[in-house]
VMD Tcl script that draws the C-alpha trace (Angstrom):
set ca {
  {15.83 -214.03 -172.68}
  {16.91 -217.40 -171.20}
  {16.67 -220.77 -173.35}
  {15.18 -223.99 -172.57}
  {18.03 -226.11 -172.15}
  {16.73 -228.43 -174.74}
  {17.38 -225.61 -177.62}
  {21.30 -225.63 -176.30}
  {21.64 -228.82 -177.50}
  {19.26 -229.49 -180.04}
  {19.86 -226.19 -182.10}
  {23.82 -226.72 -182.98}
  {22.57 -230.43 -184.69}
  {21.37 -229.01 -188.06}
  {24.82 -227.05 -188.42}
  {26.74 -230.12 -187.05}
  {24.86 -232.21 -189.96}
  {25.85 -229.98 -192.54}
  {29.35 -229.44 -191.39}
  {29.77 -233.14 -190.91}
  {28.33 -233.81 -194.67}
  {30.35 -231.40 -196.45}
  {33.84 -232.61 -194.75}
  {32.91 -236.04 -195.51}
  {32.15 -235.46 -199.27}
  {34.83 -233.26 -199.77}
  {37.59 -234.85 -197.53}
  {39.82 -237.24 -199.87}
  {40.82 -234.09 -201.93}
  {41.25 -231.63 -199.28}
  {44.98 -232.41 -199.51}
  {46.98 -229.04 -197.91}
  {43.52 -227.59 -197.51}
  {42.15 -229.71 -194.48}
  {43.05 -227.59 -191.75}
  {41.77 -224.19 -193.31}
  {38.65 -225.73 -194.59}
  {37.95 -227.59 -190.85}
  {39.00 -224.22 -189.09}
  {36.23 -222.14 -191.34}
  {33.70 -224.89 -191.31}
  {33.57 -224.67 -187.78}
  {33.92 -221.13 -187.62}
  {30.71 -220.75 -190.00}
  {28.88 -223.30 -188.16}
  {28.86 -221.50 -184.91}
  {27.93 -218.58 -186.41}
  {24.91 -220.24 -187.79}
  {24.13 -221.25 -184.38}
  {24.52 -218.57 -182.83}
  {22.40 -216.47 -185.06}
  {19.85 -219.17 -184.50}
  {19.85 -218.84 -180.69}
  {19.70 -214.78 -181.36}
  {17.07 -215.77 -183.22}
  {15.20 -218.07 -180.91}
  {15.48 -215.74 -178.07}
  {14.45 -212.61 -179.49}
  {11.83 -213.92 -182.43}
  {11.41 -210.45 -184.40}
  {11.82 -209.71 -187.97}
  {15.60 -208.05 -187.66}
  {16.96 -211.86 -186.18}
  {14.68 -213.78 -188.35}
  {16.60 -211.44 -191.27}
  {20.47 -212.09 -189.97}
  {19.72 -215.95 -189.37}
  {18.59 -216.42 -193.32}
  {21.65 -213.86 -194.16}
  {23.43 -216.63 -192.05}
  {21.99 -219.69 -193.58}
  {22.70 -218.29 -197.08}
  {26.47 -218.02 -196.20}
  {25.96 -221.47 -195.06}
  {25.09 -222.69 -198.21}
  {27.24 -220.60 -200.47}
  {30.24 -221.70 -198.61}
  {29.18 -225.83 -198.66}
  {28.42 -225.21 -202.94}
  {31.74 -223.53 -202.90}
  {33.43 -226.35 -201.40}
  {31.78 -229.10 -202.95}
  {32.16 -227.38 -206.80}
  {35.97 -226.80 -205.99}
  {37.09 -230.56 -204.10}
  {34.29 -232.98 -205.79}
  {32.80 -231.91 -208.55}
  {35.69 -229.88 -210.40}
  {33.72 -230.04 -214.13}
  {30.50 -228.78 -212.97}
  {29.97 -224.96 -212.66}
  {27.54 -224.07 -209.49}
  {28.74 -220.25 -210.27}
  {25.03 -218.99 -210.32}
  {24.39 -220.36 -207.28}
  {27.26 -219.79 -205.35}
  {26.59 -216.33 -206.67}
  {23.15 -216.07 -205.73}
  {23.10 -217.60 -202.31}
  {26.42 -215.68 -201.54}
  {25.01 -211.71 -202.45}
  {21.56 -212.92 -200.84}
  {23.67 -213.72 -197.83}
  {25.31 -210.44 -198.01}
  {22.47 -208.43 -198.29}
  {19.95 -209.90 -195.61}
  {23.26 -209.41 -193.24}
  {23.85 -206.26 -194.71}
  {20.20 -205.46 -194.04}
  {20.47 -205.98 -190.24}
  {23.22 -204.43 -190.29}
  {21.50 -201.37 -191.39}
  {18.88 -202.09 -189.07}
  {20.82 -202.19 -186.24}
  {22.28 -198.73 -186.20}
}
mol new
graphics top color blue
foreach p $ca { graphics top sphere $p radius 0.5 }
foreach p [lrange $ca 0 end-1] q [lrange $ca 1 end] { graphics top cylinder $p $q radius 0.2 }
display resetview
């Protein structure tokens, strides 16, 4: 299914916000770790868009499932930054945790669906 060319460019903003936020707030203690982390970030942000455009373009229950797997990656991976380079005497364990194996299963899910 073709897009509106308004979703190309509107749908990557969200995942640019977040990316943007999280290297900003983490960014003064990234130290050796500011390549790696900017080379993931992006790496997990297109991913997020992309599942969104699978998403968009197909609108069923299997792409609605891999897009929330996505999102919960999303978050995992910006609580797992911002515990570890900001806030290094708080524990967000239990919801890295959480948002992390509901990422894996709702991917592992379509997964699953898919074959």
């Amino acid at each position: 299914k073709s897009y509106k060319r308004r979703d190309i460019y509107l749908v990557p903003i969200p995942f640019l916000i977040v990316y943007i936020s999280v290297v900003l707030l983490v960014y003064n203690n990234l130290r050796e770790f500011l390549v790696p982390i900017l080379f993931y970030g992006i790496a997990v942000c297109t991913l997020g868009t992309l599942t969104f455009y699978n998403f968009l373009g197909k609108r069923c229950k299997t792409s609605l499932i891999l897009f929330l797997g996505t999102f919960f990656l999303i978050v995992s991976n910006s609580m797992s930054a911002i515990e570890k380079f900001v806030l290094e005497n708080r524990d967000l364990g239990v919801g890295i945790m959480l948002t992390y194996v509901g990422a894996q299963f709702l991917i592992s899910r379509y997964m699953a669906q898919r074959s």
